[in-house]
C-alpha angles and dihedrals in degrees: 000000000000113000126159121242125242110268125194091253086060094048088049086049091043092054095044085058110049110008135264091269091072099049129087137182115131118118101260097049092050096051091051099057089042089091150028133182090300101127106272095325116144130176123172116230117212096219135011129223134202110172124187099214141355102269077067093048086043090047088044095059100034084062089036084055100047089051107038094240111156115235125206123190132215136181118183100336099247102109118131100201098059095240095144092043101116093225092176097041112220113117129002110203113200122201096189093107092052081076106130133118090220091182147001109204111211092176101041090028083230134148125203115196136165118253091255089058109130103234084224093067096049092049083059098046089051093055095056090069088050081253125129130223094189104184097104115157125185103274096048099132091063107015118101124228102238090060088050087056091042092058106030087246104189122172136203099297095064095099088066094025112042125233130296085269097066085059110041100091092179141350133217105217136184110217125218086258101052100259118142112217140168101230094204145342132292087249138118088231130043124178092158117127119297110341106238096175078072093044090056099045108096086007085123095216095297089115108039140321115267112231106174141008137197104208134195126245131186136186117302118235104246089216150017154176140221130210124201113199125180124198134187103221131051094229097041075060103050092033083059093061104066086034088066094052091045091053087061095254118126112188125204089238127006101191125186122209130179117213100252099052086056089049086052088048092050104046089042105043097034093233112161115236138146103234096194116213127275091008103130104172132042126198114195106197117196121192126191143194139103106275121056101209093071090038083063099039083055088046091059098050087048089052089046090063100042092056093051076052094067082251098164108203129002127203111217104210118192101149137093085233097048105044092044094058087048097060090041082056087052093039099044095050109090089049094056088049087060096043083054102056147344095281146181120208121208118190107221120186125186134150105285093247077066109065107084087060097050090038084058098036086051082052100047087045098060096046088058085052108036099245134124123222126201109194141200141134151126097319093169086065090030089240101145118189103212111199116198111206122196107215120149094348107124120245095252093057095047097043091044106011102051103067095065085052092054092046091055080056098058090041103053078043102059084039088065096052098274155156125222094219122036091170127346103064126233097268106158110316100058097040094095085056092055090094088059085070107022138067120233083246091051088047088050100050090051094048091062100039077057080050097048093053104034109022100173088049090236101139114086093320115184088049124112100350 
């Protein structure tokens, strides 16, 4: 791709339009913004953005289109795909100032936010009204929503929930040519033309940037319960999992953990749990509702088919305290996998039946390749984080190996009806795996509708293709 390169004469224009406050291009500002939670990637902006509302963001890409200036956007810098990585400089368009709650609907149990909301905070808000926003992935308390919108981000109650697209009514969005447009209607149903809120959600900012967002809430469970189960075998674990759900009980989360991944959790968080011996899987099993007689009756069918599971041993959490301890051990989890070991994380998705067999094909992949895998991840929805850990593999194989065993990934997982991203998006890591899944005509057709957005390729170009 042919872009220009920032010149001073567009810095001097850039200030004079929108201000000097929005405009940044000094060392220490640049390097921050090269780089998010994607592995060690780093890509060097040449000038930083923070606008304060969307006439600046329309007034940034109508000067970024008519001079071919490329525009990444990025919410709050904890993507793992690298989809807000500006890979061919250019501008980095920051969301953190859009960062308003602008209405919470009672009558309509609606929320309107700005694109730079921590999810966090409008889980909270919603909570205030006794309402729920449940899309809550790992990184609520510092991701933007309209990253969480970008990618698809989903979290471990979408196997009761639903996925962030079940909850975004309408977008504002800011078009590559500057054009600001409503992609749909503040309804619960919508059969109205081509749905673009859907387009957009999971277009990682290669369509448009996402300015605003009405979002859907519904009714809080007033309790809930969390079971802890340890196996000692990887498959008695995974097998549990479809077993639950044929056995006509839907928890609010269904989370997998290997072993090793908990060990990790405990010696860097200082989080205090008995790991018994010879125990190499973990479920947590949360339920949910508003009386707790059912809650335990549903506990106990639940346990009922875990132990006919092989499951060895099952924790039982009713208070605030413990079941709070069991989901910072989930959510610290993949931070303490990074702080282990360079790493590389893939974001497998099968139908939960599915998952024994991709859990033992990732294994006997790495041992063809010399790589070791710690994985977890949401099993009630069969969305398995498969971490890649370099160990003692040399730097020549990982740099030049790993990749066909990634792509042997992709491609059991696809054989097993499959997708190659849950949750994260493909970004630019993933983008050469997107064959594995899709035909050349699928490609295709997703290559135009980009054209027909965004004809110059100006919005986030190197992502996803």
């Amino acid at each position: 791709m042919q872009f220009n390169k920032i010149t001073s004469s567009h810095i001097q224009f850039l200030n004079t339009l929108l201000g000097k406050d929005v405009v940044f291009i000094d060392n220490e500002t640049l390097n921050h913004y090269s780089h998010d939670e994607t592995e060690d990637l780093s890509f060097l902006p040449e000038v930083v953005l923070k606008p304060n509302n969307s006439e600046q963001i329309s007034s940034i890409l109508k000067f970024c289109s008519n001079h071919d200036i490329p525009v990444t956007t990025r919410g709050g810098g904890t993507g793992l795909s690298g989809a807000a990585l500006p890979v061919y400089g250019g501008i980095l368009l920051s969301t953190e100032r859009l960062n308003t709650i602008l209405n919470v609907d009672t009558r309509n149990l609606q929320i309107v936010v700005e694109s730079g909301v921590i999810t966090q905070y409008i889980m909270d808000a919603a909570e205030e009204i006794g309402m729920m926003y449940p899309v809550d992935p790992s990184s609520k308390g510092s991701c933007f929503i309209g990253g969480n919108i970008a990618h698809g981000s989903g979290g471990p109650r979408v196997v009761k929930y639903g996925t962030i697209r079940d909850y975004i009514l309408n977008l504002e969005v800011v078009l590559p040519n500057g054009d600001i447009i409503w992609t749909g209607s503040n309804t619960l149903k919508y059969a109205s033309g081509y749905n673009l809120t859907q387009l957009f959600i999971g277009s990682e900012g290669t369509l448009g940037i996402i300015t605003k967002a009405v979002l859907k809430l519904i009714p809080k469970p007033l309790n809930s319960i969390v079971l802890f189960a340890e196996f000692r075998t990887l498959d008695n674990a995974t097998e549990a999992v479809s077993a639950i759900f044929r056995a006509g009980q839907t928890p609010s989360a269904l989370e997998f953990m290997e072993r090793a991944g908990v060990e990790w959790v405990t010696h860097h968080e200082s989080l205090k749990f008995n790991l018994n011996e010879g125990i190499e899987a973990y479920l947590m099993i949360e339920i949910d509702g508003n009386n707790m007689d059912e809650l335990y009756h549903q506990a106990e069918k639940i346990s009922e088919v875990l132990t006919e599971n092989k499951c060895n041993d099952i924790l039982l959490a009713d208070t605030a305290q413990q079941k709070e301890t069991l989901w910072q051990m989930r959510r610290k989890l993949p931070e303490s996998v990074k702080r282990k070991s360079i790493y590389k994380e893939e974001d497998t998705v099968v139908p939960r039946a599915e998952l024994p067999k991709l859990l033992k094909g990732i294994k006997v992949i790495g041992k063809k390749y010399g790589f070791e895998s710690v994985c977890y991840g949401h099993a009630g929805d069969g969305n398995l984080h498969v971490n890649i850990i370099k160990g003692n593999m040399t730097d020549d194989a990982w740099e030049n190996e790993l990749t066909k065993g990634i792509r042997e990934i992709f491609e059991l997982t696809v054989a097993l009806g499959g997708t190659i991203s849950g949750e994260h998006g493909i970004g630019w890591v993933q983008k050469e795996y997107m064959d594995v899944k899709y035909s050349p005509v699928h490609l295709e057709l997703m290559r135009n509708i980009k054209k027909v957005f965004d004809p110059k390729g100006i919005l986030n170009p190197g992502k996803i293709f």
